[in-house]
PDB file as gemmi writes it, atoms N, CA and C in Angstrom:
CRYST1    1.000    1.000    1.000  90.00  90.00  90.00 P 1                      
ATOM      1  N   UNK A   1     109.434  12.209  88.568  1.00  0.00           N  
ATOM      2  CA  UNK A   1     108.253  11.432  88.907  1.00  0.00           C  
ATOM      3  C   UNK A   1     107.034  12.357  89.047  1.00  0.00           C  
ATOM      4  N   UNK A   2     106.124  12.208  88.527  1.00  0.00           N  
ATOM      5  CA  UNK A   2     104.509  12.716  88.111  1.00  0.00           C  
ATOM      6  C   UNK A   2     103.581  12.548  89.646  1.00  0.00           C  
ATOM      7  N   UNK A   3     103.743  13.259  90.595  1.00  0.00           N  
ATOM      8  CA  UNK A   3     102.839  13.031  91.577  1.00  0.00           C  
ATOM      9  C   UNK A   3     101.097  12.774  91.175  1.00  0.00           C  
ATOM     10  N   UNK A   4     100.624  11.715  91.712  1.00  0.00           N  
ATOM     11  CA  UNK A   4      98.873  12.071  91.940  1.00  0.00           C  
ATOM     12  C   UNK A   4      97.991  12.953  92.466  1.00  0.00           C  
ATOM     13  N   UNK A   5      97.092  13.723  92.046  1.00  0.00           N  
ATOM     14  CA  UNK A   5      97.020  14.781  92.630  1.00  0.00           C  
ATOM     15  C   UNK A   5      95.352  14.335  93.523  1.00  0.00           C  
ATOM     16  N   UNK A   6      95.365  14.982  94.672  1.00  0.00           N  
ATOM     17  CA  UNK A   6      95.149  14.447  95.685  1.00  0.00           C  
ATOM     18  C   UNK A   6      93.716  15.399  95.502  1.00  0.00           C  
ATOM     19  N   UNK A   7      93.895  16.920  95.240  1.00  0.00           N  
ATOM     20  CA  UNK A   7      92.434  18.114  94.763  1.00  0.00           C  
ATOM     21  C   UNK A   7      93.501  19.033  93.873  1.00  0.00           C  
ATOM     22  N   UNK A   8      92.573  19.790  93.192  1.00  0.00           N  
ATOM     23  CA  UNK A   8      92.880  20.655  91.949  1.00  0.00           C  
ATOM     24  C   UNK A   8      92.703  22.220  92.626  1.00  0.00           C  
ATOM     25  N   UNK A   9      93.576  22.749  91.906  1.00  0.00           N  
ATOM     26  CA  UNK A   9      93.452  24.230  92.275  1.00  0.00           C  
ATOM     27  C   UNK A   9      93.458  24.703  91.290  1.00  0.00           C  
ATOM     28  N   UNK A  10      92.344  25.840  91.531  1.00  0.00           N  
ATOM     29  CA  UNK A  10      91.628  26.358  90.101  1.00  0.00           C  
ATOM     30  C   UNK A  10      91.487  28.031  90.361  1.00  0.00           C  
ATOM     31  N   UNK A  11      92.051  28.721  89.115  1.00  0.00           N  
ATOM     32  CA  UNK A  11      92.115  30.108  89.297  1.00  0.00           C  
ATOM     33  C   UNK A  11      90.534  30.942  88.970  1.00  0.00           C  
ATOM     34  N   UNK A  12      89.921  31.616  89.849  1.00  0.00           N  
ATOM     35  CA  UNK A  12      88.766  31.447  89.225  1.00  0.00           C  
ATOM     36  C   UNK A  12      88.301  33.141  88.885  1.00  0.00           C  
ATOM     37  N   UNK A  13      87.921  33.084  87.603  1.00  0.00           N  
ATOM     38  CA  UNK A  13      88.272  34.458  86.808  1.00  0.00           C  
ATOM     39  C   UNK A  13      89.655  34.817  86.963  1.00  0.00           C  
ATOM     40  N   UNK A  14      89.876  36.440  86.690  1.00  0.00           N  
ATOM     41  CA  UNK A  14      90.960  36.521  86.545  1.00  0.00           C  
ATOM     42  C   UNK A  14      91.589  36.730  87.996  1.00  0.00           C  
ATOM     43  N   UNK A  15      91.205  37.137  88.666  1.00  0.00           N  
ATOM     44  CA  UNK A  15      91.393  37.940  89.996  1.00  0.00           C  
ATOM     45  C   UNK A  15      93.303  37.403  90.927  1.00  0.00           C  
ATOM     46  N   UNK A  16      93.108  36.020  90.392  1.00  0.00           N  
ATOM     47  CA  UNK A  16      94.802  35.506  90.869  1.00  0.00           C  
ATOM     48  C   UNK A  16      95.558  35.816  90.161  1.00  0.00           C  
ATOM     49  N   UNK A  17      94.985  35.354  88.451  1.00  0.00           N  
ATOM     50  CA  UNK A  17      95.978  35.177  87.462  1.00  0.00           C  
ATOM     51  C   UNK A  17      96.679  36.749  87.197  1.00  0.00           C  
ATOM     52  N   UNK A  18      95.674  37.552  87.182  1.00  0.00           N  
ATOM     53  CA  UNK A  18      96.411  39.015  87.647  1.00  0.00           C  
ATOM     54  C   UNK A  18      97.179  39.151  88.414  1.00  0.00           C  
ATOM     55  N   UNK A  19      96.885  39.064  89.891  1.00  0.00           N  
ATOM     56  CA  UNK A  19      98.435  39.374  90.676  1.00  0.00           C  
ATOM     57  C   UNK A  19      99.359  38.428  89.993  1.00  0.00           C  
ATOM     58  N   UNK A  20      99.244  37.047  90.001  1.00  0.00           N  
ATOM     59  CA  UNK A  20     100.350  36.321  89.469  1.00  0.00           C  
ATOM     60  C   UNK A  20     100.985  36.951  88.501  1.00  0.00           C  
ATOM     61  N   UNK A  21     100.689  37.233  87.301  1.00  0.00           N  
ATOM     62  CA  UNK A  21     101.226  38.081  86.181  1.00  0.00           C  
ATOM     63  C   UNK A  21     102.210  39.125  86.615  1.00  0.00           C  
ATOM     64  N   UNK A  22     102.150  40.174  87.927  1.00  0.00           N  
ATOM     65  CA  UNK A  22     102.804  41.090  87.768  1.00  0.00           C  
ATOM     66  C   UNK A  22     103.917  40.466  89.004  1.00  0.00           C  
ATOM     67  N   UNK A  23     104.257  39.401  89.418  1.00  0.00           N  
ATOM     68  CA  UNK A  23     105.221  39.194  90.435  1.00  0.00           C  
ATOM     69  C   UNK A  23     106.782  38.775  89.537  1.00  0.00           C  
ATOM     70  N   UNK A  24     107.441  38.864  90.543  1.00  0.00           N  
ATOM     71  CA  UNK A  24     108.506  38.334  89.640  1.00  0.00           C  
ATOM     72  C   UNK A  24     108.959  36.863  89.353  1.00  0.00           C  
ATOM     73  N   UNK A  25     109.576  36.198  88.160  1.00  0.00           N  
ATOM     74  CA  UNK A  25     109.545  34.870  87.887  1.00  0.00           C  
ATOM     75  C   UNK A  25     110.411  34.152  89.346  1.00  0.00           C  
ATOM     76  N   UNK A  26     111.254  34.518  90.372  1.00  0.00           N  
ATOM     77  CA  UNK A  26     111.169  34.061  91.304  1.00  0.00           C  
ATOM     78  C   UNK A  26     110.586  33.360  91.952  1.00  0.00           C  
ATOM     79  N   UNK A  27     109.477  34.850  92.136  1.00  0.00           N  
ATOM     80  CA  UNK A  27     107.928  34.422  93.176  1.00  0.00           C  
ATOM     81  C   UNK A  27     107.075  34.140  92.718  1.00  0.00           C  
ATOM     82  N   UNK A  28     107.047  33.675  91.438  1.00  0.00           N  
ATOM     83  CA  UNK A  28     105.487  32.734  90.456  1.00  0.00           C  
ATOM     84  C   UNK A  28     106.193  31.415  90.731  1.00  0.00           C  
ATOM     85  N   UNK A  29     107.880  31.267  90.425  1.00  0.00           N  
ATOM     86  CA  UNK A  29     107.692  29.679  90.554  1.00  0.00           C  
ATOM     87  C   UNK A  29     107.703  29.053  91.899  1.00  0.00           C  
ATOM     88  N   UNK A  30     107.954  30.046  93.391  1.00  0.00           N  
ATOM     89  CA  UNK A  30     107.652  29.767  94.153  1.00  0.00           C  
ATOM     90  C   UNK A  30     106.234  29.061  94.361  1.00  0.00           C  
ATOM     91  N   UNK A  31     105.371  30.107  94.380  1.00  0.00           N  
ATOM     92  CA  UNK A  31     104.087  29.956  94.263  1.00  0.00           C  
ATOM     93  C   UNK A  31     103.378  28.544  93.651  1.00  0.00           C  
ATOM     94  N   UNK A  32     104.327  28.507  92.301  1.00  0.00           N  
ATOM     95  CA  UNK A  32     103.617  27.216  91.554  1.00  0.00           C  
ATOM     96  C   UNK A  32     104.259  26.182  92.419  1.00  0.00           C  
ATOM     97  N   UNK A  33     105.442  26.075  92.863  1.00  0.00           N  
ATOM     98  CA  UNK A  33     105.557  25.127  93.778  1.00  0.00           C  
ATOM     99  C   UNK A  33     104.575  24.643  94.781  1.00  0.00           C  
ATOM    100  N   UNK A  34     104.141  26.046  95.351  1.00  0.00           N  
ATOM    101  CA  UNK A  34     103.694  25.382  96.678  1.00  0.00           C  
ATOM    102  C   UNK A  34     102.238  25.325  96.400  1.00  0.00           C  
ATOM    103  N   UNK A  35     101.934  25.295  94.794  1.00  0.00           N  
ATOM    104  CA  UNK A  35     100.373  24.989  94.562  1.00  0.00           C  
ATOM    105  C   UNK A  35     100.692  23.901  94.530  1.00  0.00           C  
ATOM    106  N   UNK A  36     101.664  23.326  93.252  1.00  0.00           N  
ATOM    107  CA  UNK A  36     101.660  21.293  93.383  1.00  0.00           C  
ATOM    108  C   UNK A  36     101.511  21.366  94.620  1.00  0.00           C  
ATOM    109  N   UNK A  37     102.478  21.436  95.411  1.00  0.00           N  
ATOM    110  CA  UNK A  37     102.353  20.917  97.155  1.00  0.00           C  
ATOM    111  C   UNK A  37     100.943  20.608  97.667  1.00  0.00           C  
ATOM    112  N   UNK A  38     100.408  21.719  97.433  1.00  0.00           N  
ATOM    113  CA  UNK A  38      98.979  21.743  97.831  1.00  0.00           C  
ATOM    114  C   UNK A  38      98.051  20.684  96.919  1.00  0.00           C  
ATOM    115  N   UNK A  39      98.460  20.491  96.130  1.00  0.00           N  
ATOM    116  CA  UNK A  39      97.881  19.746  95.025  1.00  0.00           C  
ATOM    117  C   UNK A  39      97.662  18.003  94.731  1.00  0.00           C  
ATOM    118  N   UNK A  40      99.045  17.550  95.335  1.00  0.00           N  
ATOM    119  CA  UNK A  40      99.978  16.434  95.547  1.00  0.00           C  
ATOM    120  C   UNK A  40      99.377  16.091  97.058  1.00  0.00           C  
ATOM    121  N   UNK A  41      99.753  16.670  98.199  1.00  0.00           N  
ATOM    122  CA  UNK A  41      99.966  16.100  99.326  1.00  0.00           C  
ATOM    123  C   UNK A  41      98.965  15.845 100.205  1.00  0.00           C  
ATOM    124  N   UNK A  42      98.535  14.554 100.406  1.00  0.00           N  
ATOM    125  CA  UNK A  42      97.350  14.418 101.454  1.00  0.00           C  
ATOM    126  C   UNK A  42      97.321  15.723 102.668  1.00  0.00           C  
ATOM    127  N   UNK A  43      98.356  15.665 103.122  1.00  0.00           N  
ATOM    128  CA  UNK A  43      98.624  16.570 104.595  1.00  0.00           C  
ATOM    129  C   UNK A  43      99.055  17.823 104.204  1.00  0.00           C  
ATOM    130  N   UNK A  44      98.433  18.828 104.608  1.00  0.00           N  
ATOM    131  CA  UNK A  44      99.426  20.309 104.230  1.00  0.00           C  
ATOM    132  C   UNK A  44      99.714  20.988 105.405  1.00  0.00           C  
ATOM    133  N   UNK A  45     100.851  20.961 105.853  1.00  0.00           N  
ATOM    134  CA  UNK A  45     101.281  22.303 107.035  1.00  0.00           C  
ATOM    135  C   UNK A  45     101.387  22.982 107.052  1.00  0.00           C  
ATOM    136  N   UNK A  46     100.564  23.876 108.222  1.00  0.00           N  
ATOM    137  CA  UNK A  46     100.119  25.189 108.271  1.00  0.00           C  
ATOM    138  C   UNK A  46     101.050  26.206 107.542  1.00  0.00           C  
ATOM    139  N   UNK A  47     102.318  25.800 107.836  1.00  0.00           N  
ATOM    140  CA  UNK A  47     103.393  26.820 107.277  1.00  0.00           C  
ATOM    141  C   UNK A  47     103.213  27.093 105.319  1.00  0.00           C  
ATOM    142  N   UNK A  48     102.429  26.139 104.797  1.00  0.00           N  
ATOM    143  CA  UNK A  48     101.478  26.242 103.756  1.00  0.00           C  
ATOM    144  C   UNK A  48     100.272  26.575 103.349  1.00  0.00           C  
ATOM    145  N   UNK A  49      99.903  26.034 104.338  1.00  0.00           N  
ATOM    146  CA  UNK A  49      97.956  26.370 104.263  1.00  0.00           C  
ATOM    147  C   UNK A  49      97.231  26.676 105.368  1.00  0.00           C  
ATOM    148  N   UNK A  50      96.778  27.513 105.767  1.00  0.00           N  
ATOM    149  CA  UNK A  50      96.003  27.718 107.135  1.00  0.00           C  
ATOM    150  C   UNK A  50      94.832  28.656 107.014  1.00  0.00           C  
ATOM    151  N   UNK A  51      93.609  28.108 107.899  1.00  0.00           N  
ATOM    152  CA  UNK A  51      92.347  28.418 107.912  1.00  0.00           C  
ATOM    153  C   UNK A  51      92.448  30.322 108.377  1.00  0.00           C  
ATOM    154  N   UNK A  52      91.867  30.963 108.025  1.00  0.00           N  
ATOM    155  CA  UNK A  52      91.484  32.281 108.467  1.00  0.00           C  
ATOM    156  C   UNK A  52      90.759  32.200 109.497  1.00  0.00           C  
ATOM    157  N   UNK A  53      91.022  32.729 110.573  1.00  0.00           N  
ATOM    158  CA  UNK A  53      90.205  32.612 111.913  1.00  0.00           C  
ATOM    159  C   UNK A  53      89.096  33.513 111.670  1.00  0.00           C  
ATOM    160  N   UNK A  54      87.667  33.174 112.539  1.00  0.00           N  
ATOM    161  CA  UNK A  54      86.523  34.047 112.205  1.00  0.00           C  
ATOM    162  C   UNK A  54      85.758  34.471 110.683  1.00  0.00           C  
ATOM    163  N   UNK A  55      86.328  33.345 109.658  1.00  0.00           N  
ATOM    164  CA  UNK A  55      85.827  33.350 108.569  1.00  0.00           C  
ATOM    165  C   UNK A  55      85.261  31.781 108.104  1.00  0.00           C  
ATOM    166  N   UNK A  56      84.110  31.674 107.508  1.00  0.00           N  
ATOM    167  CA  UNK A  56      83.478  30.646 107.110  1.00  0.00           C  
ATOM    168  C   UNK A  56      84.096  30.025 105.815  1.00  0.00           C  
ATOM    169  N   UNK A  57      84.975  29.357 106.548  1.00  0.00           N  
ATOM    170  CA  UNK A  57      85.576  28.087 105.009  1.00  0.00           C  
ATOM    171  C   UNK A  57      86.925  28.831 104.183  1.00  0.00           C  
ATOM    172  N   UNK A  58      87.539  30.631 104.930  1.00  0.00           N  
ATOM    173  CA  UNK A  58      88.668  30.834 104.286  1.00  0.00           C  
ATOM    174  C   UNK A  58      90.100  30.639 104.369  1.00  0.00           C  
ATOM    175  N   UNK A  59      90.842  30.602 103.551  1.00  0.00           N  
ATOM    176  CA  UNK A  59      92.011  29.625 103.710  1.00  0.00           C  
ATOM    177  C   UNK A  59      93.242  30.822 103.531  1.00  0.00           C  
ATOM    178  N   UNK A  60      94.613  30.869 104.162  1.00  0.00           N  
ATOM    179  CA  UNK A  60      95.325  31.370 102.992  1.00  0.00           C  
ATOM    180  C   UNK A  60      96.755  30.428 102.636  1.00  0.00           C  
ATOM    181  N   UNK A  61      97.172  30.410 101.582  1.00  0.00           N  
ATOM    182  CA  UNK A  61      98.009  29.786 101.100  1.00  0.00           C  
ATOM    183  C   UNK A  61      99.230  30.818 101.510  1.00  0.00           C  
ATOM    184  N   UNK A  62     100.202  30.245 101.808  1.00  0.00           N  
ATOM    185  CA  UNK A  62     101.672  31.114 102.770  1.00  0.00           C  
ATOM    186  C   UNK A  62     103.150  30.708 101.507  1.00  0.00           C  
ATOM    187  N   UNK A  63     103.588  31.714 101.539  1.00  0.00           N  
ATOM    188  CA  UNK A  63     104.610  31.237 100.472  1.00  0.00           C  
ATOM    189  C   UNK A  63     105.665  32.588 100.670  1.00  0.00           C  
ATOM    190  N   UNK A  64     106.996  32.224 100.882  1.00  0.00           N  
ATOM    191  CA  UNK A  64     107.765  33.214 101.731  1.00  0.00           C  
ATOM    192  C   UNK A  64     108.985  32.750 100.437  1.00  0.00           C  
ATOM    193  N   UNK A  65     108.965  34.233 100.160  1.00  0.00           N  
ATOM    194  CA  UNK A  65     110.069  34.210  98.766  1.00  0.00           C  
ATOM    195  C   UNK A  65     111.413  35.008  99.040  1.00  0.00           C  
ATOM    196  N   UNK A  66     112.393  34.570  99.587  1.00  0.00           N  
ATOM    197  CA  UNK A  66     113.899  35.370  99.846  1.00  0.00           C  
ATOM    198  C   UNK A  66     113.566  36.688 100.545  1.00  0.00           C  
ATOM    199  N   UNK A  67     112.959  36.297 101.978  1.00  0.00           N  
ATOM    200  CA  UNK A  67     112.129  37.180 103.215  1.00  0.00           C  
ATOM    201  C   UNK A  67     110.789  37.657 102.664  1.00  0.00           C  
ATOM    202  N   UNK A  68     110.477  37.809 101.367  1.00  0.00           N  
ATOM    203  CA  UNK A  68     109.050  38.681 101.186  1.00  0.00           C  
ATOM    204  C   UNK A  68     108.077  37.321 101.200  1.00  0.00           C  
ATOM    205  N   UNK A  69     106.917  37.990 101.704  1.00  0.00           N  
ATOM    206  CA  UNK A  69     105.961  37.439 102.322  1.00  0.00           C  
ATOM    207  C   UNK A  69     105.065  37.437 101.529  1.00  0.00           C  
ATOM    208  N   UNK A  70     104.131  36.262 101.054  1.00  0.00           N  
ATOM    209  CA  UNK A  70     103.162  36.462  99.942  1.00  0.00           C  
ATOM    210  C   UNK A  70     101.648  35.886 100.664  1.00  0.00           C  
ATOM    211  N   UNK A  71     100.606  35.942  99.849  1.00  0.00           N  
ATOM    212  CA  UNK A  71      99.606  35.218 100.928  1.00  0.00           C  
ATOM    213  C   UNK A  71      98.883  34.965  99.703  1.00  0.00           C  
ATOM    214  N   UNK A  72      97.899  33.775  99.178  1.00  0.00           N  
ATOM    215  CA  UNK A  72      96.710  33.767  98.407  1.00  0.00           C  
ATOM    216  C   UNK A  72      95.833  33.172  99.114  1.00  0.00           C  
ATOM    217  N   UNK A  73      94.701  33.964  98.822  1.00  0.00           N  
ATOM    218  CA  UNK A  73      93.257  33.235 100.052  1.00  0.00           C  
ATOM    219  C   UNK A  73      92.429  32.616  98.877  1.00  0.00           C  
ATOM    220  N   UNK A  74      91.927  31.452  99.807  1.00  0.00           N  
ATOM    221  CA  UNK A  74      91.202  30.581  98.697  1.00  0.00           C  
ATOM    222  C   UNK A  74      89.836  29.635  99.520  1.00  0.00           C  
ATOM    223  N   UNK A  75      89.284  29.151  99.273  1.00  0.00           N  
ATOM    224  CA  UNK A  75      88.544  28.325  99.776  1.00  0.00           C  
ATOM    225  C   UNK A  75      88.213  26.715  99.228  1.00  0.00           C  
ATOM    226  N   UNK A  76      87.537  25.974  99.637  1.00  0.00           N  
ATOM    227  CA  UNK A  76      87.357  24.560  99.109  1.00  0.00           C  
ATOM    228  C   UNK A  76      85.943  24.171  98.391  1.00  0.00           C  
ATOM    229  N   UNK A  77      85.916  24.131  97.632  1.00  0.00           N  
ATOM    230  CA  UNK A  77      84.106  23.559  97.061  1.00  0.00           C  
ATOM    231  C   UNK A  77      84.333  22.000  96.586  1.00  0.00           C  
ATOM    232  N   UNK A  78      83.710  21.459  97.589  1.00  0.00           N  
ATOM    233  CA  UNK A  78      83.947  20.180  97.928  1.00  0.00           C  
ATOM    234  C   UNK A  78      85.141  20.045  98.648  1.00  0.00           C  
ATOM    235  N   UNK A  79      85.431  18.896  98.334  1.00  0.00           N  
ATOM    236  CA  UNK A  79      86.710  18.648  98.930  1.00  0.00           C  
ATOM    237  C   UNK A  79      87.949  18.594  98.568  1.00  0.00           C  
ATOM    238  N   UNK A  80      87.830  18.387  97.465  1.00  0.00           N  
ATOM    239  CA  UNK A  80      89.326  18.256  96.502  1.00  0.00           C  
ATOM    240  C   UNK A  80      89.214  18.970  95.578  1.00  0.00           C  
ATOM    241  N   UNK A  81      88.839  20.101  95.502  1.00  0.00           N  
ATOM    242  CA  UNK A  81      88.768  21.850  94.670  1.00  0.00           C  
ATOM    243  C   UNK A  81      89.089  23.238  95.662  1.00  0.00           C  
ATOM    244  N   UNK A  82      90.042  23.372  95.560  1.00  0.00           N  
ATOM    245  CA  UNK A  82      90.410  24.662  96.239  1.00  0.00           C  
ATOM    246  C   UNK A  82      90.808  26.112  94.751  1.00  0.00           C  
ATOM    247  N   UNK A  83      89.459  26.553  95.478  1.00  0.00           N  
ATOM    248  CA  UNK A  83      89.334  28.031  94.364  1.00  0.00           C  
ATOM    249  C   UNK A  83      90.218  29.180  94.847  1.00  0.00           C  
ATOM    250  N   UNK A  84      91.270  29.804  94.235  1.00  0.00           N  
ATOM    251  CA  UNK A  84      91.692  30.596  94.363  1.00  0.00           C  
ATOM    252  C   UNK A  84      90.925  31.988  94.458  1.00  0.00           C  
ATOM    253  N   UNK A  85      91.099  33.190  95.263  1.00  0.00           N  
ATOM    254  CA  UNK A  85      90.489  34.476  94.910  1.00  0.00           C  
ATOM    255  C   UNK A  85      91.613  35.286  94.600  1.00  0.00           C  
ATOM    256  N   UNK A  86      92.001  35.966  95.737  1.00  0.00           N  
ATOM    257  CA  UNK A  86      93.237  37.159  95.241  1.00  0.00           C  
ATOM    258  C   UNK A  86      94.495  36.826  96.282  1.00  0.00           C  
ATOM    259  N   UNK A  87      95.404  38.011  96.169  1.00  0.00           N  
ATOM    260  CA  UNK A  87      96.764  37.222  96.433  1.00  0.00           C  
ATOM    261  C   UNK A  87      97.404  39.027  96.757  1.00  0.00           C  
ATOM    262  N   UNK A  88      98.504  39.169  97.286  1.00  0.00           N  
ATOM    263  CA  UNK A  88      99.174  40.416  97.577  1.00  0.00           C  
ATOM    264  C   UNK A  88     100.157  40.201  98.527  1.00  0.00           C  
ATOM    265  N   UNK A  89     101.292  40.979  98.466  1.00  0.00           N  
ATOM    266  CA  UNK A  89     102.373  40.634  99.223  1.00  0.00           C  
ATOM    267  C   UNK A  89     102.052  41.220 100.663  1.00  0.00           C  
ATOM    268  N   UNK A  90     102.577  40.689 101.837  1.00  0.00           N  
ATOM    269  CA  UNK A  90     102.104  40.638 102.981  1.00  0.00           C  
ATOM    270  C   UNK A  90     103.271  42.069 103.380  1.00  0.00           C  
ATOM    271  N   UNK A  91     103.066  43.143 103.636  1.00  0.00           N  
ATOM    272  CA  UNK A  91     103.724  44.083 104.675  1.00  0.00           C  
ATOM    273  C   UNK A  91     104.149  44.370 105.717  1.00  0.00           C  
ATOM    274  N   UNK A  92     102.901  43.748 106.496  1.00  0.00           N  
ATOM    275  CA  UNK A  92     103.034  44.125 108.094  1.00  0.00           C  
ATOM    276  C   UNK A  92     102.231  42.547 108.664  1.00  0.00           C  
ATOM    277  N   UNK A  93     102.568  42.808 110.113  1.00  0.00           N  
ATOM    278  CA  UNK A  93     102.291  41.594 111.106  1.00  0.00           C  
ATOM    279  C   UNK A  93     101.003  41.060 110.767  1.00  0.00           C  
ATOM    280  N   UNK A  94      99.838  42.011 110.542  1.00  0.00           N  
ATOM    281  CA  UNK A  94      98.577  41.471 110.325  1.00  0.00           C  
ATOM    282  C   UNK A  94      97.922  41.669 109.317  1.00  0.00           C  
ATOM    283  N   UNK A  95      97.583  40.524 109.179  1.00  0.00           N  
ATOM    284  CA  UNK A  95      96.841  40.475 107.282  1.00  0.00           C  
ATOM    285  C   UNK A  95      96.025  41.626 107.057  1.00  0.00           C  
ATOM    286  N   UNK A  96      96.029  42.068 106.491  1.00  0.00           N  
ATOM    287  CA  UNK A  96      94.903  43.630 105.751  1.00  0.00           C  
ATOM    288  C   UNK A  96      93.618  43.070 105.827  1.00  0.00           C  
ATOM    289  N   UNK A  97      92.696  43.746 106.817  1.00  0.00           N  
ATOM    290  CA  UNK A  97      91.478  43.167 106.607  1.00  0.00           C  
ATOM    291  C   UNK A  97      90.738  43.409 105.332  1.00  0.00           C  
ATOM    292  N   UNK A  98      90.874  44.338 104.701  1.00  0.00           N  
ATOM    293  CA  UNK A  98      90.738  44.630 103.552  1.00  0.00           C  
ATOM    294  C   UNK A  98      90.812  43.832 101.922  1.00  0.00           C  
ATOM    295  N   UNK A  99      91.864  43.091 102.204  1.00  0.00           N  
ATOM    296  CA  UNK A  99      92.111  41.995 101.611  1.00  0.00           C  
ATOM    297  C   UNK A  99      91.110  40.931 101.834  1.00  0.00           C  
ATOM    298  N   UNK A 100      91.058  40.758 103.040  1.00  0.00           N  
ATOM    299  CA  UNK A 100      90.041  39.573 103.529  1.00  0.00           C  
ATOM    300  C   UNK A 100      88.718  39.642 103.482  1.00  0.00           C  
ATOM    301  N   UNK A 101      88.161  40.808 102.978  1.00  0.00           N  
ATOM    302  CA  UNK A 101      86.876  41.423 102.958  1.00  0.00           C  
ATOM    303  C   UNK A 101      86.481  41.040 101.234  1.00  0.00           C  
ATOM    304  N   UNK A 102      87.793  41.291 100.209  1.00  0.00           N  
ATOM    305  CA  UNK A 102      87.462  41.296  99.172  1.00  0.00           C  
ATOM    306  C   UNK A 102      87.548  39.804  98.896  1.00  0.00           C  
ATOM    307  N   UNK A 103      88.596  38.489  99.292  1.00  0.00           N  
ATOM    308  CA  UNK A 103      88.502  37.581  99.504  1.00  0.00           C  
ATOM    309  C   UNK A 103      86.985  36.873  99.667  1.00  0.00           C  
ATOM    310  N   UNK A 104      86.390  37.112 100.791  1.00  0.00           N  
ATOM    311  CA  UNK A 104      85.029  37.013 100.833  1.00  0.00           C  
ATOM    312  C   UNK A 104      84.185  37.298 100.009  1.00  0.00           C  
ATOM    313  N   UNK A 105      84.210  38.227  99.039  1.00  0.00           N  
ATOM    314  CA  UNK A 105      83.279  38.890  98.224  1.00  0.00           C  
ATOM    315  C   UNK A 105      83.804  38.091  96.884  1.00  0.00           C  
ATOM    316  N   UNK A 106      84.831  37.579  96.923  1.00  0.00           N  
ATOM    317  CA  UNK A 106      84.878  36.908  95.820  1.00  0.00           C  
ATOM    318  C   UNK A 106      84.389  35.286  96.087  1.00  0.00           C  
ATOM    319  N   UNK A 107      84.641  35.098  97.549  1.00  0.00           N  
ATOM    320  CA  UNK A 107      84.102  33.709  97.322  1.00  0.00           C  
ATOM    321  C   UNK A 107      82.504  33.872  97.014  1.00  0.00           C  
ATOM    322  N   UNK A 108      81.827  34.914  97.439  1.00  0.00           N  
ATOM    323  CA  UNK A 108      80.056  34.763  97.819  1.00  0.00           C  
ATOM    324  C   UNK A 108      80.094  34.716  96.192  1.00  0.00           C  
ATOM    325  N   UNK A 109      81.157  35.693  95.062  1.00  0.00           N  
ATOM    326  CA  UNK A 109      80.598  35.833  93.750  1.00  0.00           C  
ATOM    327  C   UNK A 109      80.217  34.509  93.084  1.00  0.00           C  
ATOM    328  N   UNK A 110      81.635  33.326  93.717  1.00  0.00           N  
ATOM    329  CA  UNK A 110      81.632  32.193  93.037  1.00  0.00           C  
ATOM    330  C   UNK A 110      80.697  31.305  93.328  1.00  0.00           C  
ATOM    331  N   UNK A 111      80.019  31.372  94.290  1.00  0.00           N  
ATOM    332  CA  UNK A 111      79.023  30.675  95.239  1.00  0.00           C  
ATOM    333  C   UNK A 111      77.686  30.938  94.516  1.00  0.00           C  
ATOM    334  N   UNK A 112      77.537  32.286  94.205  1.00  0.00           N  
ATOM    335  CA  UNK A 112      76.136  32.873  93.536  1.00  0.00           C  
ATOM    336  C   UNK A 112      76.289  32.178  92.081  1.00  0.00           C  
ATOM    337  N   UNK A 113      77.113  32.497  91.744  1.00  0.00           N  
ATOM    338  CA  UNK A 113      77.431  31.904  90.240  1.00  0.00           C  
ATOM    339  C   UNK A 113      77.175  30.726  89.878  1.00  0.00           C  
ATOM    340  N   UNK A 114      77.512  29.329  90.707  1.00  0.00           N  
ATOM    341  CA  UNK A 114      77.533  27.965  90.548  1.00  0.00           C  
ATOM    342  C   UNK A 114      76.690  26.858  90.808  1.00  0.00           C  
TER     343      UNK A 114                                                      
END                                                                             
């Protein structure tokens, strides 16, 4: 059965489709799973999607592949468009601010751009 999709998720430049490329087919079809999810489902739980604290409008998408830990940060333009930026496997307890810095810099790129 063909779910309705509820908002679209859109890779924007290359910046996802790169990490995606180098993971293993495991953890891409994880991933594509829990994009339908995101895609399909009015409601998403946190254990899927959750806001970045102290950031304006950033998101990260959570996706836990046979213990390894994955994260993609994304944001919403409008309401039913969630733009992907970048993505990296999670190491330690707290997200790399570093990550979250470039996250940001990719949303301001898409923002300037549109």
């Amino acid at each position: 059965m063909i779910e309705k999709k509820v908002r679209t998720v859109y890779f924007y430049k290359n910046y996802f489709s790169d990490f995606l490329k180098r993971q293993p087919k495991k953890v891409v079809d994880k991933i594509i799973w829990t994009l339908r999810l995101i895609e399909t489902q009015r409601y998403i739980p946190e254990e899927y999607l959750k806001h970045i604290t102290n950031t304006e409008g950033l998101y990260e998408i959570r996706v836990n592949q046979s213990g390894d830990i994955y994260r993609i940060f994304c944001f919403f333009d409008k309401s039913n468009l969630i733009i992907l930026t970048n993505g990296f496997q999670k190491k330690t307890q707290k997200t790399p601010k570093s990550e979250i810095v470039k996250a940001l810099k990719i949303k301001k790129e898409y923002e300037k751009e549109k």
